[in-house]
C-alpha positions as CSV (number, residue, x, y, z in Angstrom):
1,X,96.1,159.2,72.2
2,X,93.2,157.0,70.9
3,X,91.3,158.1,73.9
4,X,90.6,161.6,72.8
5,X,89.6,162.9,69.5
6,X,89.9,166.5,68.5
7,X,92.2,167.7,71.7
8,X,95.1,169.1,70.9
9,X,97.4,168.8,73.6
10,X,99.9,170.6,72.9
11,X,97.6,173.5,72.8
12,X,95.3,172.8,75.5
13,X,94.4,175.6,77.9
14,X,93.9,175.7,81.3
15,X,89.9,176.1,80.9
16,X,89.6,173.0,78.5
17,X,91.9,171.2,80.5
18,X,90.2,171.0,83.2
19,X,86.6,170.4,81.7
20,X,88.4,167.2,80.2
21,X,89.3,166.3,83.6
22,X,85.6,166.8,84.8
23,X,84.4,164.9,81.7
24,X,87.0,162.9,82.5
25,X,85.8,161.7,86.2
26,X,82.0,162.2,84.8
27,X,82.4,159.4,82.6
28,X,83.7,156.8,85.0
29,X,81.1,157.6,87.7
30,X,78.4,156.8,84.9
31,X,80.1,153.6,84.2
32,X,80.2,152.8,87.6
33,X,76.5,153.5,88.1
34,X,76.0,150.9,85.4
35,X,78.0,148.3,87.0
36,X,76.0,149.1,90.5
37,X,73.1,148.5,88.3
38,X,74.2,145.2,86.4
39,X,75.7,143.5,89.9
40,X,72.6,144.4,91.7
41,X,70.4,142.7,88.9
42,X,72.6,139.5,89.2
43,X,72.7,139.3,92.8
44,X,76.8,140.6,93.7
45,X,76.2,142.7,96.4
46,X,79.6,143.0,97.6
47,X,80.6,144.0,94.0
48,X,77.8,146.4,93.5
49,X,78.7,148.1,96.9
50,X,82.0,148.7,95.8
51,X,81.3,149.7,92.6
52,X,78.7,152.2,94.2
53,X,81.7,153.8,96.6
54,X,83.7,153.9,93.1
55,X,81.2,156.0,92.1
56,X,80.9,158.0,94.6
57,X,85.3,158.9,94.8
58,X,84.3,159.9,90.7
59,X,81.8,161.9,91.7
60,X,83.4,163.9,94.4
61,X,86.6,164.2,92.6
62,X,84.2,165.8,89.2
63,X,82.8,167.7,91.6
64,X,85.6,169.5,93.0
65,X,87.5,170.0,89.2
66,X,84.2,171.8,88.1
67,X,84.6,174.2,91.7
68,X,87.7,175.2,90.6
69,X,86.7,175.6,86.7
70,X,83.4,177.7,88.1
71,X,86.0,179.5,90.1
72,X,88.8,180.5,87.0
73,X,86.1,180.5,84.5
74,X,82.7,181.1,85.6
75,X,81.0,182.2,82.3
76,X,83.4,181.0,80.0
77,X,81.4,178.2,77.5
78,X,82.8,174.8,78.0
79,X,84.2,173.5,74.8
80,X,85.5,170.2,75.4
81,X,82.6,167.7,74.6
82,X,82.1,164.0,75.8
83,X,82.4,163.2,72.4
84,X,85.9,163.8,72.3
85,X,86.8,161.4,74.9
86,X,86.1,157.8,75.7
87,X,87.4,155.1,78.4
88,X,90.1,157.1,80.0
89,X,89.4,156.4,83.3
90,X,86.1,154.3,83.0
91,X,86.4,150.7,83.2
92,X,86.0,148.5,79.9
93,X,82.8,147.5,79.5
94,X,83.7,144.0,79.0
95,X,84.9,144.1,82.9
96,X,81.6,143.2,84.3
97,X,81.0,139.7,84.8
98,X,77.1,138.3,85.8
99,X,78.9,136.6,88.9
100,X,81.7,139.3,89.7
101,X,83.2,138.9,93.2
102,X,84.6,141.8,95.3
103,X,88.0,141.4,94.7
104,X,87.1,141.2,90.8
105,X,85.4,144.0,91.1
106,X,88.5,145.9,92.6
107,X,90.8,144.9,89.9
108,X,88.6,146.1,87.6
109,X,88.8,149.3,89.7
110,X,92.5,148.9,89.8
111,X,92.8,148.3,85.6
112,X,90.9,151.9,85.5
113,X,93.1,153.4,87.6
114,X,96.4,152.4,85.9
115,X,94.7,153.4,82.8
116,X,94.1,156.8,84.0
117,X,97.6,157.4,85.6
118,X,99.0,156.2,82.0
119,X,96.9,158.7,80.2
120,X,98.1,161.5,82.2
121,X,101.5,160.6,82.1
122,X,101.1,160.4,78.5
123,X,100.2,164.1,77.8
124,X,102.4,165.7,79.9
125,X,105.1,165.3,77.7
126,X,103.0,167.0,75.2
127,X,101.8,170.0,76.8
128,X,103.1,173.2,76.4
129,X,101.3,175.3,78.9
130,X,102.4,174.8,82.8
131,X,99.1,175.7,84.4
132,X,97.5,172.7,82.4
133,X,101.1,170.3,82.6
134,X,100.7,171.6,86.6
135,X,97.0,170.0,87.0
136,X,97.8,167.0,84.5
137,X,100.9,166.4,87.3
138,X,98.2,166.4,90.1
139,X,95.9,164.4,88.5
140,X,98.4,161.9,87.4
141,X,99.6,161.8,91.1
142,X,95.9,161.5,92.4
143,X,95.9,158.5,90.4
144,X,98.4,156.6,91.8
145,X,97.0,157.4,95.5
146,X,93.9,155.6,94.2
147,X,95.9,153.0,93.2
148,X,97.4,152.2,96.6
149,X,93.7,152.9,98.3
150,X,92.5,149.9,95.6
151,X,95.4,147.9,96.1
152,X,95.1,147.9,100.1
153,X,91.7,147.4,100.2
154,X,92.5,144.1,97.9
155,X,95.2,143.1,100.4
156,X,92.3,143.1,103.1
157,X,90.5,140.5,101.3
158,X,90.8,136.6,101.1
159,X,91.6,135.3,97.9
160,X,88.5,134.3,95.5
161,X,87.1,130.2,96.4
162,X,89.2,128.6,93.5
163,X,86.5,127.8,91.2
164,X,83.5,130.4,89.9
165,X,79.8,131.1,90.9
166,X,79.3,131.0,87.0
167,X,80.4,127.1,87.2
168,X,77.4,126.5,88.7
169,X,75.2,128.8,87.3
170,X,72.4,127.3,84.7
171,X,72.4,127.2,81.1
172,X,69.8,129.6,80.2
173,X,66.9,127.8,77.8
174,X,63.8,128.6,76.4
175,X,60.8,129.1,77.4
């Protein structure tokens, strides 16, 4: 998997597993946070606000994976760095646009979403240990209920005007 470097699946214990998942849901809150930060700058609220709940749903979700790693492990050393990992669940960085609207910031959302699922569902095939294939299963399945939370809240919302803010924007010059 091209998202991970240095993991080896098939030997992944249950302590490592789950401090991928943590770095895992660490990762896309941060990149979340950005996007609150970039939206804000150019003036897409509603993107910014959603972004900003994205962030939160990370953050409560890393939270609750390092409770339980606290609780199996408490003073076992976490070995699993964010070095080995990138974009698993984070959006692409590309995804941001200066004049993102709501429902472009959801499919964004929903892009990082599928990508997780797809990760998961990738290395379950290759793991040999059934406490860590057993949380791989959950996670996997958490990511399809944020799926349907993303899709329905996209369903709630009119379609995008037909033509772009950006259309209108100026060309920048110098000064």
């Amino acid at each position: 998997m091209s998202t991970t470097r240095g993991i080896d699946l098939e030997h992944l214990g249950l302590r490592d597993a789950l401090d991928l998942a943590v770095l895992i849901e660490e990762e896309a809150r941060e990149r979340y946070a950005e996007f609150v930060e970039q939206m804000e700058m150019h003036h897409t609220p509603e993107a910014a606000a959603f972004f900003r709940v994205m962030a939160g749903s990370e953050e409560k979700h890393r939270a609750e994976l390092w409770r339980r790693r606290r609780e199996l492990f408490p003073v076992e050393a976490v070995a699993v760095t964010r070095s080995m990992l990138f974009d698993v669940e984070a959006p692409d960085y590309d995804e941001a646009r200066a004049f993102m609207t709501e429902r472009q910031a959801l499919e964004s959302a929903l892009r990082a979403e599928r990508k997780a699922h797809d990760f998961f569902a990738a290395a379950i095939p290759r793991l040999s240990d059934p406490l860590v294939r057993a949380l791989f299963q959950e996670l996997r399945s958490e990511e399809l209920l944020h799926q349907e939370l993303v899709r329905r809240r996209l369903d709630a919302l009119p379609p995008d005007p037909p033509f772009a803010a950006s259309d209108f924007a100026d060309e920048p010059v110098a000064q």
